[in-house]
N, C-alpha and C positions, 0 to 999 in steps of 0.2 A: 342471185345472191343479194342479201336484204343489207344496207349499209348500216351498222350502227352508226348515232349520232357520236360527233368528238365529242362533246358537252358528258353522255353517259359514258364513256372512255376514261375521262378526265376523273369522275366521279368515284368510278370503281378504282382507277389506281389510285386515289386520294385514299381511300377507306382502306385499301390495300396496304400502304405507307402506316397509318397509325397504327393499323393492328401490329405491323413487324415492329413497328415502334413503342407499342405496349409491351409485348415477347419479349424485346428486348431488354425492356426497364421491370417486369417482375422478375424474381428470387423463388430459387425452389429451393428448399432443405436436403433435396434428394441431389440437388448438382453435385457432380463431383470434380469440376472445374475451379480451381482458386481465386478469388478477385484481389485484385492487388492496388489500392490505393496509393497512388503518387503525387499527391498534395504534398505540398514541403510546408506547410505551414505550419504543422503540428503532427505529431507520429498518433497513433490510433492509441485511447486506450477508452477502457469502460466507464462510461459518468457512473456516479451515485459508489465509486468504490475509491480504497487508496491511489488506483493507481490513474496519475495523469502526465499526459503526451506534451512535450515541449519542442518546441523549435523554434533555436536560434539563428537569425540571421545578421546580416550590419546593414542598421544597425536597432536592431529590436530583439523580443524575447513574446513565444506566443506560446498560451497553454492554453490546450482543449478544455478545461478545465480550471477554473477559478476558488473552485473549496475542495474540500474532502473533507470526508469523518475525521475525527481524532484517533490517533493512531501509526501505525505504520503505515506512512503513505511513500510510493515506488515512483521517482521521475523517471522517464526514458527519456532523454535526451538527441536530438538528433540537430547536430547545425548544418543547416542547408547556406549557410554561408562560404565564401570564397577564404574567410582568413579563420585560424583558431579564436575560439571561445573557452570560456571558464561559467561552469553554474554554479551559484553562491546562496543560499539559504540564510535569510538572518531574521530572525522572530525582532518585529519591532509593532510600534504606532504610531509611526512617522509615517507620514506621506510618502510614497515609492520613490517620487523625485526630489524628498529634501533627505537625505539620510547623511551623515556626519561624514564631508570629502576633507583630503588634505590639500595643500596647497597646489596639488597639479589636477586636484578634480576626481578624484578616486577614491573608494569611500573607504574610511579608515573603519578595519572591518574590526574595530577594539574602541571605537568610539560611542559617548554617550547617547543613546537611546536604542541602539540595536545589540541584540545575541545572537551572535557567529553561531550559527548551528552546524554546517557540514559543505563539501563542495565537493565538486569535479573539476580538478585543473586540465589545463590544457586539451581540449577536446579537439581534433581534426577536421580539417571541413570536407564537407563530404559524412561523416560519423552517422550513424542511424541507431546505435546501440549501445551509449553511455548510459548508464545508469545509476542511483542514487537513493539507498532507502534509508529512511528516515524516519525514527518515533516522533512526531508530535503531537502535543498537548494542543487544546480549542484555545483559537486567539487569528492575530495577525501575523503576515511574513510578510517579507520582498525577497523574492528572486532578482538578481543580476548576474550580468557578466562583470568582473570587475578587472580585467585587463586595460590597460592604460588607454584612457580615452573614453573605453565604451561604455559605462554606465551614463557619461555627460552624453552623450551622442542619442540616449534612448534605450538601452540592454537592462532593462529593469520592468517587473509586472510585479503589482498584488496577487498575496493570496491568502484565502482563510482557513480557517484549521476550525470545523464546525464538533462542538462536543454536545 
């Protein structure tokens, strides 16, 4: 009986590992196996269209997506936070962190420089399927949460409305 060396052992199982490790990481159109992403950062949605994926947490606001066309553009909403959330649309050209607060820090959503466009109040946490469509015109927004406290804490992103 001829011994192989450990060294070509070692070699074939190395080559062995990548290939299953390739297998593993290509995609066939023909799987019929579902892939299920569970990143809580932001819920899945398609770039280059209205629609884009949100996720709130405490204390921040994360979107897949940073512009859309002009239009009707679809938030999905999902807060992967421990406490409720509210999504707040307000077309402004303010800076996302100076927008008009009241005296407890909250942004007065009838204040000069920004238009209240539409919201979701009180979203659950846990939530993966709030949702919020909206026409907009090309310009700027800010997204926030504006539940007491959490827009000063960080619950506010830019966004663009490209026409």
């Amino acid at each position: 009986m001829k011994m192989v060396p450990q060294r070509a052992v070692a070699h074939v199982a190395l080559i062995a590992a990548i290939g299953l490790g390739l297998a593993a990481c290509s995609s066939s159109s023909s799987s019929s196996t579902p892939t299920t992403d569970t990143t809580t950062t932001a819920t899945t949605a398609p770039t280059g269209t209205g629609d884009v994926g949100v996720a709130e947490k405490d204390f921040e606001i994360s979107l897949d997506s940073s512009s859309a066309p002009a239009g009707e553009v679809k938030f999905t909403v999902a807060n992967a936070g421990p406490s409720v959330h509210e999504f707040v649309v307000f077309k402004t050209d303010l800076p996302e962190d100076q927008l008009p607060t009241d005296s407890k820090g909250d942004v007065d959503e009838s204040g000069a420089g920004v238009t209240h466009i539409d919201e979701i109040e009180d979203i659950a946490a846990g939530s993966t399927d709030s949702t919020l469509k909206v026409d907009l015109e090309s310009g700027s927004y800010v997204l926030i949460c504006n539940l007491p406290g959490h827009y000063g804490l960080g619950m506010h992103a830019s966004f663009t409305v490209e026409g």
